[in-house]
C-alpha positions as CSV (number, residue, x, y, z in Angstrom):
1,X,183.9,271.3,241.2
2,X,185.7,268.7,243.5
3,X,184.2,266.4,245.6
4,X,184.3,265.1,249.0
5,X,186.8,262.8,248.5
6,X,189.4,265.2,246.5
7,X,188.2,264.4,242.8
8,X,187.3,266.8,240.5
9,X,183.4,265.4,239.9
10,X,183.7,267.0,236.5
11,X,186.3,264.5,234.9
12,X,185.2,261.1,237.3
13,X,184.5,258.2,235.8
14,X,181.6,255.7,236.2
15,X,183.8,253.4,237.5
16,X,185.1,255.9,240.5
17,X,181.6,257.3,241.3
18,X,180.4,253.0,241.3
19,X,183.3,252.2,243.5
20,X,183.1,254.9,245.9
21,X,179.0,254.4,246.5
22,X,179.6,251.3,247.3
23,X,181.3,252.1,249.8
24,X,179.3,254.9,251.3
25,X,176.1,255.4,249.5
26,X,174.9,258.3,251.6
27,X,177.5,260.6,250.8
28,X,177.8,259.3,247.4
29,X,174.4,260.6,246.6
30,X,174.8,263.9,247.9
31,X,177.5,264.0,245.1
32,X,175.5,262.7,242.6
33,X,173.5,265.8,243.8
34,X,176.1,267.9,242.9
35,X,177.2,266.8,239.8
36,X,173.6,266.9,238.8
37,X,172.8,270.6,240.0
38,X,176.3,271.7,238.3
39,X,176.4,269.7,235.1
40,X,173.2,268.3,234.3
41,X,172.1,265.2,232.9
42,X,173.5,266.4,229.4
43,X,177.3,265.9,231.0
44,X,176.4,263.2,232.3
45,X,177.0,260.0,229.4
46,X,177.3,257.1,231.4
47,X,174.3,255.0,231.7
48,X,175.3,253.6,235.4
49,X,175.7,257.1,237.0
50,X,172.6,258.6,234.8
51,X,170.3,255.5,236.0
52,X,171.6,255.9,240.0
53,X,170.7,259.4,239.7
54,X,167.6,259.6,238.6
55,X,166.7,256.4,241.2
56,X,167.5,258.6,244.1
57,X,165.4,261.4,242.4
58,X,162.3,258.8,242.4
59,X,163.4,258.3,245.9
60,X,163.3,261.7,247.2
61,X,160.4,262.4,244.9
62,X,158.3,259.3,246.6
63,X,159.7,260.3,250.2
64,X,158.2,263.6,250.0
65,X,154.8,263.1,248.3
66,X,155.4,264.5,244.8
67,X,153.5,263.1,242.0
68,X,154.4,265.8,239.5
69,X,157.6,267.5,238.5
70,X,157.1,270.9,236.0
71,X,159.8,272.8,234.5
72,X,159.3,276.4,235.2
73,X,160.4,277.9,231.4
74,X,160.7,281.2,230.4
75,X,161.7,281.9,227.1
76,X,163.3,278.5,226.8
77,X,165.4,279.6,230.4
78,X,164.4,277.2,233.3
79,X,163.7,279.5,236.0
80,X,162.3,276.6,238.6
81,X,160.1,273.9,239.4
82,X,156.8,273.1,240.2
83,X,156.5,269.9,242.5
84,X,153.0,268.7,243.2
85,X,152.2,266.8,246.1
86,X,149.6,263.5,245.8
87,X,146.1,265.4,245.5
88,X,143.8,264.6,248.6
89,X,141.4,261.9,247.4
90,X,144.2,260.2,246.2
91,X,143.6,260.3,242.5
92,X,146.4,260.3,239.9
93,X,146.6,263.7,238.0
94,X,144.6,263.3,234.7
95,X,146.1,264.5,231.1
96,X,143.8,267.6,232.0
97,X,145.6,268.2,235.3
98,X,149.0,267.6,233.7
99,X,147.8,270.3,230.8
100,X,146.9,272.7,232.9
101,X,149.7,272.7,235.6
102,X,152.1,273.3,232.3
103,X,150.0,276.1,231.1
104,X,150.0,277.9,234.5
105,X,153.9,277.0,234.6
106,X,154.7,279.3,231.9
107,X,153.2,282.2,233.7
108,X,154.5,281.7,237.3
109,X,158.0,281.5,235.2
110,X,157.4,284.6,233.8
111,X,156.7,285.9,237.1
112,X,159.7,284.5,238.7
113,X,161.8,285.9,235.9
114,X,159.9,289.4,236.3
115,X,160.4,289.6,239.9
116,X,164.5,288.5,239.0
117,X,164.3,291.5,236.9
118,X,162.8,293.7,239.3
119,X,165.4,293.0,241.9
120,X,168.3,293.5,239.2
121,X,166.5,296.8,238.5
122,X,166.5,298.1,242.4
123,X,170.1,296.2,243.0
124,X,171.4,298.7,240.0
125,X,169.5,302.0,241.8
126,X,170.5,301.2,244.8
127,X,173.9,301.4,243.9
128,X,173.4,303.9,241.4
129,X,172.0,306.5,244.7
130,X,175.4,305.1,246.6
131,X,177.4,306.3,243.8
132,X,175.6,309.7,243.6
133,X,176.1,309.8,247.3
134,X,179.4,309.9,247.2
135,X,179.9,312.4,244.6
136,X,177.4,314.4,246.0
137,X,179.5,314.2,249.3
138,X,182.9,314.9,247.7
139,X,181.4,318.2,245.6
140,X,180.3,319.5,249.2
141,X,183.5,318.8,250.7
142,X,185.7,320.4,247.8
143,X,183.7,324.0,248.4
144,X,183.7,323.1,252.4
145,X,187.5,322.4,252.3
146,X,188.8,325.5,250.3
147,X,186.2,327.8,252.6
148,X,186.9,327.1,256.4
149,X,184.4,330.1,257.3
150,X,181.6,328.5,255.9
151,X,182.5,324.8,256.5
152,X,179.5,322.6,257.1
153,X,177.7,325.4,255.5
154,X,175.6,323.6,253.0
155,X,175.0,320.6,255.4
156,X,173.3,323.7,257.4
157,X,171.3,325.2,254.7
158,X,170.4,321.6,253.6
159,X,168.9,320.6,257.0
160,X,167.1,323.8,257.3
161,X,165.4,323.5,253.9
162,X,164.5,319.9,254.2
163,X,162.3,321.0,257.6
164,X,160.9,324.3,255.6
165,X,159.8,322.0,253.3
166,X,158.4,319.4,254.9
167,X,156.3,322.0,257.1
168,X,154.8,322.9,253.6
169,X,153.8,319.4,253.0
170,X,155.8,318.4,250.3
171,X,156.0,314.9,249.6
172,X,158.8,312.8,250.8
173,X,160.1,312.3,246.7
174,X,160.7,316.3,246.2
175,X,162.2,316.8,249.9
176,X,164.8,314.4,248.8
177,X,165.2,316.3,245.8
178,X,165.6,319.6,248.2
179,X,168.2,317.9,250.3
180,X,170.2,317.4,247.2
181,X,169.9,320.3,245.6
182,X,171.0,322.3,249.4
183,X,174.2,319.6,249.6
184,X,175.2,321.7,246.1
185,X,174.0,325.0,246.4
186,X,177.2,326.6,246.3
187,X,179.5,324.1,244.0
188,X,180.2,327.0,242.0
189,X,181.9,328.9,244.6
190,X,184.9,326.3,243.7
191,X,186.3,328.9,241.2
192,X,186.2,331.5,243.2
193,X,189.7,332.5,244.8
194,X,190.1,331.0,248.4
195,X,191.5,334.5,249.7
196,X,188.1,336.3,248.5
197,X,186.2,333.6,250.3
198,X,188.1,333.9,253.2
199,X,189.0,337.8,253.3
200,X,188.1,339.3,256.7
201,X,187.3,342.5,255.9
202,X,184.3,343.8,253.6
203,X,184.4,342.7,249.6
204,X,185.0,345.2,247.1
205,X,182.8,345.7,244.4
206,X,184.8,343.2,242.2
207,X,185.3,340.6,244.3
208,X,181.8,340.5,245.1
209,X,180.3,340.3,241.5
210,X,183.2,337.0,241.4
211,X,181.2,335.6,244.5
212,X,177.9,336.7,242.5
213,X,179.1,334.3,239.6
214,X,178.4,331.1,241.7
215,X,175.0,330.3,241.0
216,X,175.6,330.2,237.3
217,X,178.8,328.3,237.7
218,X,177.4,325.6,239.6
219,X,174.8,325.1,236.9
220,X,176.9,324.6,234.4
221,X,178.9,322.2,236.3
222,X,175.8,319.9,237.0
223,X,173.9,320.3,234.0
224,X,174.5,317.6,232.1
225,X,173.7,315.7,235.3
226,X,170.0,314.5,234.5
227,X,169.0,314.7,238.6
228,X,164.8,313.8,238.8
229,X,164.4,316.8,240.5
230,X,164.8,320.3,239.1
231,X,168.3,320.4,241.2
232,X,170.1,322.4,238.5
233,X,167.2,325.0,238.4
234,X,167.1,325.3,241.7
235,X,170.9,326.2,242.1
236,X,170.5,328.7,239.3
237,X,167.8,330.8,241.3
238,X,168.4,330.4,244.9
239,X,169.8,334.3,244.7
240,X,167.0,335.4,243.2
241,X,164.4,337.3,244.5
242,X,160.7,337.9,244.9
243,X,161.1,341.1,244.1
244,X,163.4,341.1,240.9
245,X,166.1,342.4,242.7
246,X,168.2,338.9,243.2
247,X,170.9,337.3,241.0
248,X,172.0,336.1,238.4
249,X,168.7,336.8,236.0
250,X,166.7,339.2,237.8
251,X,163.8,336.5,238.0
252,X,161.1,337.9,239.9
253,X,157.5,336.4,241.6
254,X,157.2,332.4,240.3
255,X,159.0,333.0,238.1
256,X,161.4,331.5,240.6
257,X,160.9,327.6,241.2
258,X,159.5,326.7,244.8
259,X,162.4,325.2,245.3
260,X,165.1,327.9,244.8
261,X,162.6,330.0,247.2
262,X,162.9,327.5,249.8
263,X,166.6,327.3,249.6
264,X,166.7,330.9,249.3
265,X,165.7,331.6,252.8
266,X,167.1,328.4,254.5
267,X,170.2,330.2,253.0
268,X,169.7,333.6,254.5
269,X,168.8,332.5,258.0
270,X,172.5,330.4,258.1
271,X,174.3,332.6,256.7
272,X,173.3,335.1,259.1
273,X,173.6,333.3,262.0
274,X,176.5,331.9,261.4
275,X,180.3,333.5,261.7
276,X,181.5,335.3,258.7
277,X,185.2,336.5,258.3
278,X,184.0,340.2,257.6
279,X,181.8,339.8,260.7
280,X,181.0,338.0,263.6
281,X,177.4,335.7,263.6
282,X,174.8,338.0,263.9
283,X,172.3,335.1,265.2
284,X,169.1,333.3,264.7
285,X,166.9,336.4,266.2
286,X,168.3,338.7,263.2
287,X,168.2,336.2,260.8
288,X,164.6,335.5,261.8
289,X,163.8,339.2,262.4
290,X,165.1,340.0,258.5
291,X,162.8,337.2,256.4
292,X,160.1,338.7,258.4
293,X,160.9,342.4,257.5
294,X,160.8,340.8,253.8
295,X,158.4,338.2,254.0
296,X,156.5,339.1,250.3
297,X,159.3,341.8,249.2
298,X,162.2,339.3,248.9
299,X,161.0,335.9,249.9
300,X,158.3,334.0,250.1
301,X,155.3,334.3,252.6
302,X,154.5,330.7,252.9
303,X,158.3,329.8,252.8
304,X,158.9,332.3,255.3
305,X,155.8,331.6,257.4
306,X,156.9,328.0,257.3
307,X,160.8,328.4,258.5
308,X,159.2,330.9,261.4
309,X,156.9,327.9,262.6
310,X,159.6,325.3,262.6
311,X,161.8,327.5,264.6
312,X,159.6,329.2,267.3
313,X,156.8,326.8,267.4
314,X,158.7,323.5,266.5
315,X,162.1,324.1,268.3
316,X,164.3,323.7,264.8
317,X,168.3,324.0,265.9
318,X,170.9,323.7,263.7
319,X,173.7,320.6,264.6
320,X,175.3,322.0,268.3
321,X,178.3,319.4,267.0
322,X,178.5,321.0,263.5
323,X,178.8,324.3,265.2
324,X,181.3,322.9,267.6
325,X,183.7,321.8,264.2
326,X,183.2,325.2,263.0
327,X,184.2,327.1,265.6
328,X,187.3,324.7,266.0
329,X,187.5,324.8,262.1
330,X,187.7,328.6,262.9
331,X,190.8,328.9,266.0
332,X,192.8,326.8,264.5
């Protein structure tokens, strides 16, 4: 550490640090400051600088009303101190006093130390969710990128589900688990050849049990990820249907997780309002007009009840500006 006037504190001698207070005391003792805060009185051997330091202590001590000075200890770490001020009738602290402000020291370091922890803890998630973020963003981008039809797709489906679900009074903890699990709905579709995904005329039979592979893939992709929601689940199922008749497992009734139903008809609606290259957008009133048609065959009632409400009743649109990119996504 160097000092004000160029030294490096750390190797100055008694006889520089004498010499130089002399000559201007005030700013001397803020370096003694220093050199206590950064090296301690341990460093500190000679018996001049140790003696000048610990006068101006008494000095600030005395100037501010403090009668006692505890070390805050946890586990042999100092963590703080206690300073006491002069108690009002002007007694000194008794041994009792003195006793009993050690004794409470040990547990206000422990909280200290605790809350230290605590902070470390939420420092770490917070950038642990930033990192997911961004791997969560760069997955949806990948599929989005190699796809120009369905760019913005899952941001889409994502929005939609989110609303759907928070009109069924989820709680805010598994609607952030639904907006994660819509950003990666179709990951999988990252093996499936860009001219299938992009072929504008109807699929053959082939190519569309490649498209039907998705689901599965993106599972295994993100499985070993251990999300706090059932994202992987969620991603398996969203095909599936009510009925049995869905993909990849034939899962029928709740058998299917709440989620996957949500996503299943937030995934319906955009896809068939949205431009396809096999077929223009076929809009909201069809897309709305089909979950009804199935409400309890294919999807669910209270799902489908609750994406009706948000859109007729609650004025749900999808992103104008997303639908702008699209469409220049599209011409290009």
């Amino acid at each position: 550490m160097l000092g004000r006037k160029g030294y490096d504190m750390a190797q100055a001698t008694a006889e520089e640090l004498k010499a130089d207070f002399q000559a201007r005391p005030k700013a001397v003792s803020q370096i003694l400051g220093d050199v206590l805060r950064e090296f301690g009185y341990t460093s500190i051997s000679d018996e001049w600088v140790e003696i000048e330091i610990r006068r101006l202590l008494r000095q600030t001590l005395t100037r501010n009303h403090i009668e006692l000075l505890v070390p805050l200890k946890s586990k042999e770490q100092l963590t703080g101190m206690l300073f006491l001020g002069n108690k009002l009738p002007g007694e000194p602290y008794s041994t009792e006093n003195r006793q009993l402000s050690h004794k409470a020291s040990s547990e206000v370091a422990a909280s200290i130390e605790n809350a230290c922890l605590y902070e470390n803890v939420q420092r770490a998630q917070r950038k642990l969710k930033k990192t997911m973020e961004g791997v969560i963003h760069a997955l949806s981008l990948t599929v989005e990128a190699r796809d120009p039809y369905t760019a913005r797709h899952q941001r889409r489906v994502t929005g939609l589900a989110c609303a759907i679900a928070g009109e069924m009074g989820l709680p805010e903890w598994r609607i952030e688990g639904m907006r994660i699990t819509g950003l990666l709905h179709d990951v999988g579709k990252i093996v499936v050849p860009a001219e299938i995904l992009s072929k504008p005329c109807k699929l053959s039979q082939y190519e569309f049990s490649i498209i039907k592979t998705h689901p599965e893939v993106g599972y295994e992709i993100l499985k070993e990820i251990e999300f706090p929601w059932p994202v992987t689940q969620a991603i398996l199922q969203h095909h599936e249907r009510l009925d049995g008749s869905g993909y990849p497992a034939g899962l029928s009734g709740k058998d299917i997780i709440l989620e996957a139903r949500i996503l299943g008809v937030a995934d319906v609606v955009e896809a068939m309002s949205s431009h396809r290259p096999y077929r223009p957008a076929l809009g909201l009133d069809s897309a709305l007009e089909e979950i009804s048609k199935k409400r309890g065959i294919l999807y669910d009632p209270e799902v489908v009840d609750a994406c009706l409400k948000i859109f007729t009743e609650k004025g749900f649109k999808f992103e104008q500006e997303e639908q702008v990119e699209h469409q220049a996504v599209v011409s290009s």
